[in-house]
C-alpha angles and dihedrals in degrees: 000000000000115000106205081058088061091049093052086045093055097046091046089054088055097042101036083212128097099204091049101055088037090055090055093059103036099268138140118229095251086044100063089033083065106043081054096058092051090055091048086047097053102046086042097232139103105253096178148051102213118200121159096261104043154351129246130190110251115221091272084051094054089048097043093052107074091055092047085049085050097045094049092047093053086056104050088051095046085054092047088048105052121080084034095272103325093119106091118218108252132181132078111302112214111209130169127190147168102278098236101047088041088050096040105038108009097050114053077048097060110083093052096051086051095052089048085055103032089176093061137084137188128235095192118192117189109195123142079209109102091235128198105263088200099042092039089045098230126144108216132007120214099217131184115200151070092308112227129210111277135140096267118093120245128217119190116238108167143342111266103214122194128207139176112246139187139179123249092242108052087044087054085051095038116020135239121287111234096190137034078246096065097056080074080075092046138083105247127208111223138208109197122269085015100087095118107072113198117202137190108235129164090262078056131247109006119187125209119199091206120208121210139154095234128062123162133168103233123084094225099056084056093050093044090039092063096040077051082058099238090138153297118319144183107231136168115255089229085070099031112034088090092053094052091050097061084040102244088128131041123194118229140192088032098156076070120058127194119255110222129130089218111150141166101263129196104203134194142186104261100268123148093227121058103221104244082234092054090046100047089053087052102049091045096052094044097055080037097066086030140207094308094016120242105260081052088054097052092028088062093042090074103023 
């Protein structure tokens, strides 16, 4: 059985589209037509639906799909494998990921993790919108949240630290709250789906349903909303460490942090075997925020 029709197999399952598949791995569209239609031909089944517009997998195709994706994934890690790690990971890399930390904390490490992988290159999708990795076809999803429970596998990247945060000014018009209880009293900046604040006090977990005339759903508003003095806001020192360093920002309530589980995940579709290009990717960017992560690091040098 030929492998790069495999390949071709499994792209076209995720793009519906022959061109398009074709087009990822070099190939004319008669080609890959082609090379589909040998590989019909030697497992003696009807693998597509073919329209004009587009392609869909038939029952056999559905069936047939989670062992090419296996196949394929055996022999990317046997070649990985063999020489003790000399063989270098290639291909195009997918990644999505939340467009602040992307922009923030993926991009300025990207160069370096290229030039490390030569034979790699990176397909980067920045979207706030959870996206499906299967259906996208990408291979890996930076997240960062309280991970729930789902079918992809999670690898830890980083802490994800929150802190309440306030401009100089609107302390200087308003004061400083000295308690979770105060911020009742407050104008409170809101990310969507985050309006309750829990908090670890001495009498134990203490939760503040906050009131405030602006929500949004992007990190960053949030962030710049706050430094614009609408109001207090819980932020995550990756996107706020700098601010607070030039002082345009000033955590508060620091004697009560903020309980969340929140983290820096690396996420991938359920396989048995990790792709040496996934894991690569995994293992660089993980030395590369640090244990504490960088903006930790800097956040607790002037805090």
């Amino acid at each position: 059985m030929n492998i790069e029709h495999l390949k071709l197999f499994v792209r076209l399952a995720i793009t519906s589209n022959i061109s398009s598949a074709g087009r990822e791995l070099g190939l004319s569209p008669a080609v890959a037509s082609a090379h589909i239609s040998k590989l019909e031909e030697e497992l003696g089944v009807r693998l597509l639906h073919r329209t004009t517009r587009k392609v869909s997998l038939t029952e056999e195709g559905v069936a047939f799909l989670p062992h090419a994706e296996e196949v394929l994934a055996s022999i990317e890690a046997a070649r990985a494998s063999v020489g003790a790690g000399d063989v270098l990971p290639k291909g195009t890399l997918r990644v999505t990921a939340p467009s602040s930390f992307g922009r923030m904390h993926l991009m300025p490490a990207l160069k370096g993790f290229l030039t490390r992988y030569p034979d790699l290159s990176i397909d980067l999708r920045l979207t706030d919108t959870i996206v499906d990795l299967v259906e996208g076809g990408f291979d890996i999803a930076i997240r960062n949240a309280d991970l729930k429970s789902s079918t992809l596998i999670a690898r830890k990247l980083a802490p994800d630290k929150r802190i309440i945060c306030a401009s100089p000014d609107y302390l200087a018009e308003f004061g400083e709250p000295l308690s979770p209880q105060d911020l009742r009293n407050h104008q409170c900046i809101h990310l969507v789906g985050l309006e309750s604040w829990v908090f670890d006090t001495p009498e134990g977990q203490v939760s503040i349903k906050t009131k405030g005339r602006f929500r949004t759903d992007h990190g960053e508003a949030v962030r710049d909303a706050c430094v614009d003095g609408l109001g207090l806001a819980m932020n995550a020192t990756w996107s706020v460490y700098q601010h607070l360093k030039r002082g345009d920002l000033v955590q508060v309530l620091k004697n009560y942090p903020l309980v969340t589980e929140a983290a820096i995940w690396a996420v991938y579709p359920s396989s048995r075997l990790l792709a040496p290009k996934v894991r690569v990717f995994i293992d660089y960017f993980g030395e590369c925020y640090g244990n504490p992560p960088y903006w930790d690091q800097k956040y607790e040098s002037f805090t």
